[in-house]
C-alpha positions in Angstrom: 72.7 111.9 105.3 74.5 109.0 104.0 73.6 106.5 101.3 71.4 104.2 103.1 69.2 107.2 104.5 68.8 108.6 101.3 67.5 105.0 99.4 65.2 105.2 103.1 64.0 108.9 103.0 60.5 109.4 103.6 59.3 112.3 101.0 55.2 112.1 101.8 53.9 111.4 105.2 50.5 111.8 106.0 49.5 111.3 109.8 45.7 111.0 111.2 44.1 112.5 108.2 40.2 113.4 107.9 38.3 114.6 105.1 34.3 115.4 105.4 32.6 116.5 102.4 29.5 117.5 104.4 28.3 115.5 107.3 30.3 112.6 105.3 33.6 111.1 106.6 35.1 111.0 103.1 38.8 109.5 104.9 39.0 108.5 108.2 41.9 108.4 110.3 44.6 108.2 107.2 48.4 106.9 107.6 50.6 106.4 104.5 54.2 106.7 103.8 55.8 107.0 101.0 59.5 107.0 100.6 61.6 108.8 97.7 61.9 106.7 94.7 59.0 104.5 95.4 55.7 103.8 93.4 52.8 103.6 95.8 49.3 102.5 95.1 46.1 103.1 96.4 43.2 100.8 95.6 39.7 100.6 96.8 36.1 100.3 94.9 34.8 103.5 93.6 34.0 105.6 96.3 36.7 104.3 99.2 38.6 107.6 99.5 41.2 107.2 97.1 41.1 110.6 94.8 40.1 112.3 97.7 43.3 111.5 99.7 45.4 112.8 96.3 43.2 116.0 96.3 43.5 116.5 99.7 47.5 116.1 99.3 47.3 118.8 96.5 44.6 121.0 98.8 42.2 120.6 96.4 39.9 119.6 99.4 40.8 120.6 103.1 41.2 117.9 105.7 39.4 118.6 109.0 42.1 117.0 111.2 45.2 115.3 110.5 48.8 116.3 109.4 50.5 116.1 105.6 54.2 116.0 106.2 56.5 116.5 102.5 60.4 116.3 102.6 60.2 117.2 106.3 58.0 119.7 106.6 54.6 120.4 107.0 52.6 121.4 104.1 49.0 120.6 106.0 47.8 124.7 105.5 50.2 125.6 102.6 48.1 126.4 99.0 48.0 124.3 96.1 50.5 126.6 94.1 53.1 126.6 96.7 52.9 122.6 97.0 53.9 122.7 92.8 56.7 125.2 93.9 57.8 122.4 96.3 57.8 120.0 93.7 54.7 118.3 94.0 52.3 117.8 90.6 48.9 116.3 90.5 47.7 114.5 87.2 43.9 114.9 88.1 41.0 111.8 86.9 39.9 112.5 83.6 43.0 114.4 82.1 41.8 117.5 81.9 43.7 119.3 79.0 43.7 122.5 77.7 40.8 121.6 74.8 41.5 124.7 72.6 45.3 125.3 73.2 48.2 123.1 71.5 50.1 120.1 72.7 53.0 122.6 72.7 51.1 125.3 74.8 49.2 122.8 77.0 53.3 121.7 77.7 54.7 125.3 78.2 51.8 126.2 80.5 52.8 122.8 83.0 55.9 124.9 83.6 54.5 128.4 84.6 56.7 128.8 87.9 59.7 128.2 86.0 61.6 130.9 84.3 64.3 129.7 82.9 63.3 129.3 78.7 66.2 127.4 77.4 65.8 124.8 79.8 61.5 124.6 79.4 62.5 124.1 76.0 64.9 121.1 76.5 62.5 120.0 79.0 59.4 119.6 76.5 61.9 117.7 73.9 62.6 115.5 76.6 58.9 114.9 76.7 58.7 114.5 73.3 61.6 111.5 73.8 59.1 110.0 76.0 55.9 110.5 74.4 56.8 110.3 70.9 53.0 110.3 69.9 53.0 114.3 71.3 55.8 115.1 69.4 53.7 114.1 66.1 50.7 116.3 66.6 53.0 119.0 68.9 50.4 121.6 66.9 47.0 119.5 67.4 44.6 121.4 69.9 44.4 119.3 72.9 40.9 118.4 72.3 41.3 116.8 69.4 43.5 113.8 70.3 42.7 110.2 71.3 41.6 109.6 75.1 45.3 107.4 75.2 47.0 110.9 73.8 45.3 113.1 75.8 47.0 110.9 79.0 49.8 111.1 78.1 49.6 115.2 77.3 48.3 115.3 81.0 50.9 113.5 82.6 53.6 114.8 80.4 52.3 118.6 81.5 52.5 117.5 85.4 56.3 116.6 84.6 57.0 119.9 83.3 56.8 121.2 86.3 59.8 119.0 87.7 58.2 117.2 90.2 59.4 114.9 93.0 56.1 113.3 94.0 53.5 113.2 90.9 50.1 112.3 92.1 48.7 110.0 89.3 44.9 109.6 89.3 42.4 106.7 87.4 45.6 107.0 84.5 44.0 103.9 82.6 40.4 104.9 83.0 38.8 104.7 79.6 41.1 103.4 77.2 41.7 100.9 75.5 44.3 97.6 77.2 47.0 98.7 74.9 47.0 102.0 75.5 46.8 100.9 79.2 49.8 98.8 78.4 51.7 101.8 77.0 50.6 104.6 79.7 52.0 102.0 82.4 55.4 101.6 81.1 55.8 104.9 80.9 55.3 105.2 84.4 58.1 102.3 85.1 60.5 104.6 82.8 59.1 107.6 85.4 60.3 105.8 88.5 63.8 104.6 86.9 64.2 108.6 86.1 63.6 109.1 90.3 60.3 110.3 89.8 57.8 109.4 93.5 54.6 108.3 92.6 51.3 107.9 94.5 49.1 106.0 92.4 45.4 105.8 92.0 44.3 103.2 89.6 41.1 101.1 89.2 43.0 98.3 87.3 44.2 96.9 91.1 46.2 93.8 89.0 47.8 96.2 87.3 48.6 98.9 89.7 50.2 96.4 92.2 52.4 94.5 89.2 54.5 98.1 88.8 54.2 99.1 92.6 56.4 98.7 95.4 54.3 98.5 98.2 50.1 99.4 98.1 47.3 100.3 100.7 44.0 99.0 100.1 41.1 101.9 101.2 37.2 101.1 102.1 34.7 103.5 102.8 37.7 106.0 103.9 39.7 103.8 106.5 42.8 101.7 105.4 42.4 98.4 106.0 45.2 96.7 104.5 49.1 97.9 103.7 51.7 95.9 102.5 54.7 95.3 99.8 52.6 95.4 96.4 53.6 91.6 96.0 52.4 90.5 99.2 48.9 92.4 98.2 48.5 90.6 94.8 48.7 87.5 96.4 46.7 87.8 99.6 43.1 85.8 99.3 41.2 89.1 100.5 42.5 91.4 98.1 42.1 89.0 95.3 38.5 88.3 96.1 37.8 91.9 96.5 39.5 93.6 93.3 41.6 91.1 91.6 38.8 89.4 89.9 
């Protein structure tokens, strides 16, 4: 593979997908690509699809019909502990942190398939580095932070599991603008460390400003795809979430 393949490589396909939750089409017919190194966003009003196209990426839902294609192969039937084996970590809408274990813990136990203890340990410094707020309160049970901290503990526990694609989900929801300010440019520092990103976020303006390219979802079908600059500027997208 030379250097222009690798700046090009696709690392998430997904091809035809459908999701029901019941006798409801939750996605319809879903095609995205996302290629390594690239922050992808998905916006749509509450409801379009977009969490359930990241849980259905992670298996946390089935699809019906439809292929989900990562570095090359096939992951459609594989199990959700496999897909963090193969380097893919979900950060899941509304945190959800270890309330009653430590910042420290809630870090150690982001990197149960890895073995290795000297390099878990260098690995939560380095998460430390970038949220210096975690290092303070390294001892502080999880459920006693901030909303803004307890984001940053989730996302920080997805990296410790070294992922190449980190499935980001509703990462402003609640907090305060600048907190939202904060969480966001440590998701530019993400991508400039080769981190893949597929990004759910109900803060559209936002989302696309840090995004290379976007897909706008309603009711479960894509109806729009584009570079994230073309989207911010396009009369129907600005109507519809842009305010």
């Amino acid at each position: 593979m030379n250097a222009h393949d690798q700046l090009n490589f696709t690392l998430l396909e997904i091809r035809e997908l459908d999701v029901n939750y019941g006798g409801i089409k939750a996605l319809k017919n879903i095609n995205l690509k996302i290629d390594k190194g690239e922050v992808v966003t998905l916006i749509g009003a509450n409801g379009a699809g977009k969490t359930t196209t990241l849980r259905a990426i992670s298996k946390i839902v089935n699809p019906q019909s439809g292929d989900i294609i990562y570095s090359g192969r096939n992951i459609t039937r594989r199990q959700t502990h496999e897909l963090v084996k193969l380097g893919i970590a979900h950060c899941p809408e509304g945190r959800r942190v270890l309330a009653r274990q430590t910042v420290y813990d809630n870090l150690l136990l982001g990197a149960y398939i890895r073995s290795n203890q000297a390099e878990i340990k260098a690995d939560i410094q380095r998460q430390f580095e970038l949220f210096p707020r975690l290092a303070q309160r390294r001892n502080q049970l999880a459920g006693t932070l901030s909303g803004g901290e307890q984001q940053m503990l989730a996302i920080a526990r997805a990296l410790m599991s070294k992922p190449q694609l980190l499935l980001l989900d509703e990462p402003s929801l609640g907090l305060a603008p600048a907190i939202v300010r904060e969480i966001f440019s440590i998701i530019e520092n993400l991508r400039a460390t080769g981190v893949t990103i597929l990004l759910v976020e109900q803060n559209a303006n936002l989302a696309l400003q840090i995004a290379d390219r976007g897909y706008v979802l309603e009711a479960g079908a894509i109806t729009l795809t584009g570079a994230a600059s073309a989207l911010i500027s396009d009369e129907r997208v600005k109507k519809a979430y842009l305010g």
